[in-house]
C-alpha positions as CSV (number, residue, x, y, z in Angstrom):
1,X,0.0,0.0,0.0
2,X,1.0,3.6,-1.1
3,X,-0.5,6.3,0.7
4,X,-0.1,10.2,-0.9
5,X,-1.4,13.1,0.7
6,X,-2.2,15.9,-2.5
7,X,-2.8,19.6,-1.3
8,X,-6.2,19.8,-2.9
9,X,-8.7,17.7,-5.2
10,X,-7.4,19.0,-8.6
11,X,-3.6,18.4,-7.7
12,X,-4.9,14.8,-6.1
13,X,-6.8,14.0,-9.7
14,X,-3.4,15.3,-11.7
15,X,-0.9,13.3,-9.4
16,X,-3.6,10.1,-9.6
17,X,-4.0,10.5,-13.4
18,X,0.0,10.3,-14.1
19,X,0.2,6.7,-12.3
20,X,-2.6,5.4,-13.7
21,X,-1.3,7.2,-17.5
22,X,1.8,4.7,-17.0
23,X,0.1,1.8,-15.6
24,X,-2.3,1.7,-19.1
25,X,0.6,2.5,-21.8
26,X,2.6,-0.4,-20.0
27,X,-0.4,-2.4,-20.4
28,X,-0.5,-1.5,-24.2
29,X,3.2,-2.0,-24.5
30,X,3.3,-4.8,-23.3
31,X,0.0,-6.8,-24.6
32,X,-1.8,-4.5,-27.2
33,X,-4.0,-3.3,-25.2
34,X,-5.3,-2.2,-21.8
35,X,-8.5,-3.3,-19.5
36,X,-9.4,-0.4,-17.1
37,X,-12.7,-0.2,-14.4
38,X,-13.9,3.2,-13.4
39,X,-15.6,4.6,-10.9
40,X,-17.7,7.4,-10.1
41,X,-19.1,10.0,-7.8
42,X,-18.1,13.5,-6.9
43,X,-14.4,12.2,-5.6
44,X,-13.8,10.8,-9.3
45,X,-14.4,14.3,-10.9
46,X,-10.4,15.7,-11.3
47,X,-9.0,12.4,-11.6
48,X,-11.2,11.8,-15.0
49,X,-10.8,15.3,-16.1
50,X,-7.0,15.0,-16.1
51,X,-6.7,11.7,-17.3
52,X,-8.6,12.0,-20.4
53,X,-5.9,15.3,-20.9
54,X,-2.7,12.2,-21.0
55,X,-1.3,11.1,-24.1
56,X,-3.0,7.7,-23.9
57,X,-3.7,5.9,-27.2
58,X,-7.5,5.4,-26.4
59,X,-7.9,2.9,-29.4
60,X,-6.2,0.5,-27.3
61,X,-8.2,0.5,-24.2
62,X,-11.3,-1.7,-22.9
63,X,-13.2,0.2,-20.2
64,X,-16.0,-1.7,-17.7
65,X,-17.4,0.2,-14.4
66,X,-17.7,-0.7,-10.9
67,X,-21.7,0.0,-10.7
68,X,-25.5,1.0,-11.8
69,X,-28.8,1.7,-9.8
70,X,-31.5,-1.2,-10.3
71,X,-33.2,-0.3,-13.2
72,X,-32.4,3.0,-13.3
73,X,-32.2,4.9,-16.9
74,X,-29.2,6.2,-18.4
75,X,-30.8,9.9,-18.7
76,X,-31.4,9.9,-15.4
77,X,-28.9,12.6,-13.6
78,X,-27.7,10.4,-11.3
79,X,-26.9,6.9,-13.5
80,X,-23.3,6.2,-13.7
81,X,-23.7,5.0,-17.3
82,X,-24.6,8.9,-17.9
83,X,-21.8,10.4,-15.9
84,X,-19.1,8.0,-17.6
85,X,-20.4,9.1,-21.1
86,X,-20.5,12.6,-20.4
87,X,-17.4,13.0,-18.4
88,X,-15.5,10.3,-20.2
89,X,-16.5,8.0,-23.1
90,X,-17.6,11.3,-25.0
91,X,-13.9,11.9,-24.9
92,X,-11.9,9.5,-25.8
93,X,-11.8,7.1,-28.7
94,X,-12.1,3.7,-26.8
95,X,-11.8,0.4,-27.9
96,X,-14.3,-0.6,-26.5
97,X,-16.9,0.0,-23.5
98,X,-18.7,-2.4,-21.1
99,X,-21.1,-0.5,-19.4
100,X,-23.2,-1.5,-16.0
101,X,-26.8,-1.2,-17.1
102,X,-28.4,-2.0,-13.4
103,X,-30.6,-4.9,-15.0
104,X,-30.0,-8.7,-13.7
105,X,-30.2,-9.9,-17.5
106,X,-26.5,-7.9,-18.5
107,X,-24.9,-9.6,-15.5
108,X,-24.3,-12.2,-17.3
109,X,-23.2,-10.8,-20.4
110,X,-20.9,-8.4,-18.4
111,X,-19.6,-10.9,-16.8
112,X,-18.3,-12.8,-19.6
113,X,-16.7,-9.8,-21.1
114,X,-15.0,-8.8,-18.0
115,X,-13.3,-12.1,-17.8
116,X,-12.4,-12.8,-21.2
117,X,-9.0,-10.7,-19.7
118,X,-7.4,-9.5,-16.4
119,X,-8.2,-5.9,-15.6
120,X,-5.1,-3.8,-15.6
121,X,-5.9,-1.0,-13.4
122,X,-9.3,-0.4,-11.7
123,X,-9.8,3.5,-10.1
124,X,-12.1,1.9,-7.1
125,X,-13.8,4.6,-5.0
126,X,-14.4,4.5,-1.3
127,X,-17.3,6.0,0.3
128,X,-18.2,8.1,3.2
129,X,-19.4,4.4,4.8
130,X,-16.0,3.0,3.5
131,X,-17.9,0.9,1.0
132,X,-16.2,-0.4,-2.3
133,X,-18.3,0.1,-5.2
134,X,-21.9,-0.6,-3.8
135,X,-20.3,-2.9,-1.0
136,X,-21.9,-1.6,1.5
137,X,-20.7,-2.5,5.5
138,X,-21.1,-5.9,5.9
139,X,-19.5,-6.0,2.6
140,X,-19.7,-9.9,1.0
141,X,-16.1,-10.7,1.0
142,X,-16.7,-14.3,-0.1
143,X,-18.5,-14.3,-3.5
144,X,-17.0,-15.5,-6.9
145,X,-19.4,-13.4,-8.2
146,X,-17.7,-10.9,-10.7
147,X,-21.8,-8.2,-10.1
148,X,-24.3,-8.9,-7.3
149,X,-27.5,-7.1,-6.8
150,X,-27.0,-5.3,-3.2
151,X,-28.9,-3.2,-1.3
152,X,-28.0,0.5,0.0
153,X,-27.6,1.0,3.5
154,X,-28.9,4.7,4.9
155,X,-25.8,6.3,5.1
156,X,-24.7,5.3,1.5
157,X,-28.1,7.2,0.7
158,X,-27.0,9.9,2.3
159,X,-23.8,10.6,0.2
160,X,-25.9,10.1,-2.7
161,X,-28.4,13.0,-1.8
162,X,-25.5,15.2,-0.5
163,X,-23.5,15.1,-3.8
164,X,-26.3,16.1,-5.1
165,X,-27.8,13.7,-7.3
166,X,-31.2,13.1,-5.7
167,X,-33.0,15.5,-3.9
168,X,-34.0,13.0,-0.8
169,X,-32.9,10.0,0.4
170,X,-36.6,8.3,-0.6
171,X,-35.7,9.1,-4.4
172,X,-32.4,7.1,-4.1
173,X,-33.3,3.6,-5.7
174,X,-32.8,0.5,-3.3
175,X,-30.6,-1.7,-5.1
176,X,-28.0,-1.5,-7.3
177,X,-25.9,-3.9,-9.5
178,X,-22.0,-3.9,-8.0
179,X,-19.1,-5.2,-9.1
180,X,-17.8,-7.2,-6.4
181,X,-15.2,-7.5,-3.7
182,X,-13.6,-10.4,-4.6
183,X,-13.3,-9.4,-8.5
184,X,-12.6,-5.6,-7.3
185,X,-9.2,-7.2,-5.9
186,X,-9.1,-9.3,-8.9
187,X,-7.5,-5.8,-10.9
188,X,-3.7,-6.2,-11.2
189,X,-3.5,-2.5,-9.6
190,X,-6.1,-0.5,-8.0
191,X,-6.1,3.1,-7.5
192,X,-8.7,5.2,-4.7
193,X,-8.7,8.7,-5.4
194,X,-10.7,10.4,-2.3
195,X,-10.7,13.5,-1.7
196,X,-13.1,16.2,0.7
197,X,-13.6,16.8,4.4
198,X,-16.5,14.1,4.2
199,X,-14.1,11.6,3.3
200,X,-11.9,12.3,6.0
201,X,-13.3,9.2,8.7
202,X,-14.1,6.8,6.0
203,X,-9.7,7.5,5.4
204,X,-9.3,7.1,8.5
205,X,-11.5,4.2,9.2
206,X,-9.7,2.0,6.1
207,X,-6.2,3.2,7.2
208,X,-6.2,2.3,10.9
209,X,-8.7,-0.6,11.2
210,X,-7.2,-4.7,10.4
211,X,-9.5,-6.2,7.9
212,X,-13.2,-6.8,8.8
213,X,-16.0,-6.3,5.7
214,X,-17.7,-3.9,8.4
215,X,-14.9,-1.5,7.2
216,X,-15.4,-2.9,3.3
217,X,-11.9,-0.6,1.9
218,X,-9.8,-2.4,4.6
219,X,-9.4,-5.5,1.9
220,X,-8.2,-3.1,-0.2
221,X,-5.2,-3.2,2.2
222,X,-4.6,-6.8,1.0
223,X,-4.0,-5.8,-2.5
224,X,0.1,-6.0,-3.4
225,X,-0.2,-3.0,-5.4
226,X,-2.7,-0.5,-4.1
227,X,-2.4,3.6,-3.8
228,X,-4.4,5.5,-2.1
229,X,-4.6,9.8,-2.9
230,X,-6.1,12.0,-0.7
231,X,-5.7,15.7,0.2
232,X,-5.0,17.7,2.9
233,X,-8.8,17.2,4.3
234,X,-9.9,13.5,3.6
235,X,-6.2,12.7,5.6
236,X,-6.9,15.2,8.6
237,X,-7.7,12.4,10.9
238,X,-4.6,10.4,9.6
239,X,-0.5,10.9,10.3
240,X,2.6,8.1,9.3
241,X,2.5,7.1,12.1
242,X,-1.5,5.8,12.4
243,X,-0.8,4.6,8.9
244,X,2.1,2.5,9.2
245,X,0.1,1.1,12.4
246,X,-2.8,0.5,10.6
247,X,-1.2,-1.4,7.7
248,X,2.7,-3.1,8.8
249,X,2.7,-3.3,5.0
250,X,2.6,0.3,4.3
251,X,5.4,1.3,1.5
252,X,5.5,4.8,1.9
253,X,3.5,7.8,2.8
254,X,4.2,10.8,0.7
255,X,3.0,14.4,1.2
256,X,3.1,16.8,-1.4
């Protein structure tokens, strides 16, 4: 594990966006091609911005995503599908692009076209619960299966209505479609880019606790090759020294 400390979100999203620049044209250098899963939400905003600005040869790259709403439509404000195409997809000449469409018939089909190939690099969120993707505390940590249908707790609710895409927390749909934990820590490196003063015990909470899925971003700690950005304010509650306690693995904790 690789903990950096940015100054602010922009700087965090230009610092994230060079690593995971060189993680995809190795990929492509090495095999053809590269297999990337994004994520989404508020914290994901500079990070996309600034990678889509890297000299990346889009052709070459397969994108999938971490997660949909249950049956909600793509022109809806808040579906993921829409963000992606609007903040990414629309910019970039992919190879190709797998989304999440919240329905239990494209699980399948997903599935199979997630696994024809490892996943390079997967940019995996972590929420103000310290979910993973939809993984909401207790997090599954046992399933093979690549989505599952999950239900959202309250406080994953919450975030939703304070980022502003619903207006109350009864207009947030139930379920969603999520990648999951197991085949989250199936990608051969995973960034978390999180960023903001909300984020700041849900850092602290995956930093200092041992593993335990009531804390799902702790098995992110397992990975062998996982960074984690934040800025000044998600790491306020955080030093070295709590970090290096929190994970004996730790490789190095930067501040920029």
């Amino acid at each position: 594990m690789k903990i950096t400390v940015c100054k602010d979100p922009v700087h965090l999203g230009q610092t994230a966006a060079q690593l995971v620049a060189q993680v995809i044209k190795k990929a492509i250098d090495e095999k053809g091609e590269a297999r990337i899963v994004l994520s989404t939400g508020a914290s994901q905003f500079d990070t996309i911005k600034a990678l889509i600005q890297t000299d990346i040869d889009w052709s070459k790259v397969v994108m999938f995503h971490l997660d949909e709403y249950v049956d909600l439509p793509m022109t809806h404000p808040a579906s993921f599908r829409k963000y992606l195409q609007e903040r990414f997809v629309d910019h970039v000449s992919l190879k190709e692009v797998h989304f999440v469409e919240g329905t239990k018939e494209n699980i399948a089909q997903l599935t199979k076209q997630l696994r024809k190939a490892p996943i390079d690099i997967g940019l995996i969120g972590i929420g103000e619960n310290a979910h993973i993707a939809f993984n909401d505390p207790p997090a599954d940590f046992e399933t093979d299966e690549a989505y599952i249908i999950v239900n959202l707790n309250d406080t994953c609710k919450k975030q939703q209505v304070g980022e502003g895409w619903f207006a109350t927390v009864d207009d947030v749909p139930k379920q969603a479609v999520s990648m999951s934990c197991r085949q989250i820590m199936a990608c051969r490196c995973i960034v978390s880019c999180v960023p903001y003063p909300v984020k700041a015990n849900a850092v602290r909470l995956t930093v200092e606790n041992s593993l335990t899925n009531q804390v799902p971003a702790t098995l992110l700690k397992q990975h062998p090759d996982f960074h984690l950005y934040v800025d000044r304010d998600s790491a306020a509650q955080i030093t070295p020294e709590s970090a290096r306690k929190g994970c004996p693995t730790l490789e190095s904790y930067t501040e920029l």
